[in-house]
C-alpha positions in Angstrom: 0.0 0.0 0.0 2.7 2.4 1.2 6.0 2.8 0.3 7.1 3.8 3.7 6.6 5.5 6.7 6.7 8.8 5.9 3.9 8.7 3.0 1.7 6.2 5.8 2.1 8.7 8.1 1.6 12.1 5.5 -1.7 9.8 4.6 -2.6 9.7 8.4 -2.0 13.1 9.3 -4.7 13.9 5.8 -7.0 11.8 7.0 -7.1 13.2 10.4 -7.1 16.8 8.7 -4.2 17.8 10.5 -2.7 20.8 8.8 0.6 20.7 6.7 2.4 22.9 8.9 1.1 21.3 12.2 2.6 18.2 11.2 6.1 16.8 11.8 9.3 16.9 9.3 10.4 14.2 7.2 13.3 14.3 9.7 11.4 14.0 12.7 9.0 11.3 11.5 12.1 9.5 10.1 13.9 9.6 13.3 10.4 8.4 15.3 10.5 5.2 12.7 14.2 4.2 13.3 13.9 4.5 17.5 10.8 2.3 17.3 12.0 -0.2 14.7 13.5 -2.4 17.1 10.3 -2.8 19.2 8.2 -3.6 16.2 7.7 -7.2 17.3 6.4 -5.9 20.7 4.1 -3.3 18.8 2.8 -6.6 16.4 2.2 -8.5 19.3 0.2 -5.7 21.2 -1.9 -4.8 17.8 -2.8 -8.7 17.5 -3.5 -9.3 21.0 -5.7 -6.4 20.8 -7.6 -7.4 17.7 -8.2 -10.8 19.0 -9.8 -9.3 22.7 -11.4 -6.3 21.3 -14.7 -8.7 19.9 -14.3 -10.7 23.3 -14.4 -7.5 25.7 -17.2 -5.8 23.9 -19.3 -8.8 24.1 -18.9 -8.9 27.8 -20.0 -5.7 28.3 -23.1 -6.2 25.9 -23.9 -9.2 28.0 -23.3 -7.0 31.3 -25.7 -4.6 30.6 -28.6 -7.0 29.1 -28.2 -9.3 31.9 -28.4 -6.2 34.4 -31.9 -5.2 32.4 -33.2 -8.6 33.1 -31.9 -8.5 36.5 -33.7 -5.1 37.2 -36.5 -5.2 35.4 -39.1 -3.6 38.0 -36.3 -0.7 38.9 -35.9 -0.1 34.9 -39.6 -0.6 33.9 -37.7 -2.8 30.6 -40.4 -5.7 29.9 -38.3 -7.9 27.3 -34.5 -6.8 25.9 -32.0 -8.4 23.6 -29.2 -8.5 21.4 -29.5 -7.9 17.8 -26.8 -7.8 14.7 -27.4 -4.4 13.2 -24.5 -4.7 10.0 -21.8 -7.7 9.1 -19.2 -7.1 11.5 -16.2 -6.9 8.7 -17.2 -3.3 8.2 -17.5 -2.6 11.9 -17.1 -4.8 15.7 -19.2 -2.9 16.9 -21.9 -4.3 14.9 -24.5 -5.1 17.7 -27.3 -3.3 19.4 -28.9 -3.4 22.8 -32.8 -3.4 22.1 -35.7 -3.5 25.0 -39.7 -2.8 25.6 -40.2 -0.6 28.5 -43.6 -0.8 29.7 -44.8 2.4 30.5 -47.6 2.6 33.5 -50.2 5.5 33.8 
């Protein structure tokens, strides 16, 4: 895709509409590459890790919060609630949505 770091990171600082001037010199962004090269394993590791627990994580705290609407349903007034699959999750992990039926009393 890139043919280095400096044009991945020029394409970064666009799409984060950060100003030419306001971002660093080739120097600079050169000398940030070199003193992290040698911890590029570590960095690998910590992106993969993270991809991997991301999914696992979220869906923890989806089931955290339905299982607290079922657990409370009196103090919340929520009658039925569940999890649905909004989009695919390639385009997004945060694919899902907390849905419910509060009953409302006159």
């Amino acid at each position: 895709k890139f043919k280095g770091f400096i044009e991945y990171s020029r394409k970064a600082f666009h799409n984060l509409d950060i100003p030419l001037d306001q971002q660093p010199s080739d120097e600079i962004l050169e000398k940030y590459h070199h003193l992290y090269l040698p911890h590029m394993i570590e960095i690998q590791c910590y992106v993969q890790i993270r991809a991997v627990l991301a999914p696992v994580i979220e869906s923890f705290i989806l089931m955290d919060r339905l299982l607290y609407l079922y657990e409370n349903q009196v103090k919340s007034g929520i009658e039925k609630a569940w999890v649905v699959q909004l989009f695919s999750p390639i385009l997004s992990p945060r694919c899902f949505a907390l849905c419910g039926i509060k009953t409302i009393t006159v």
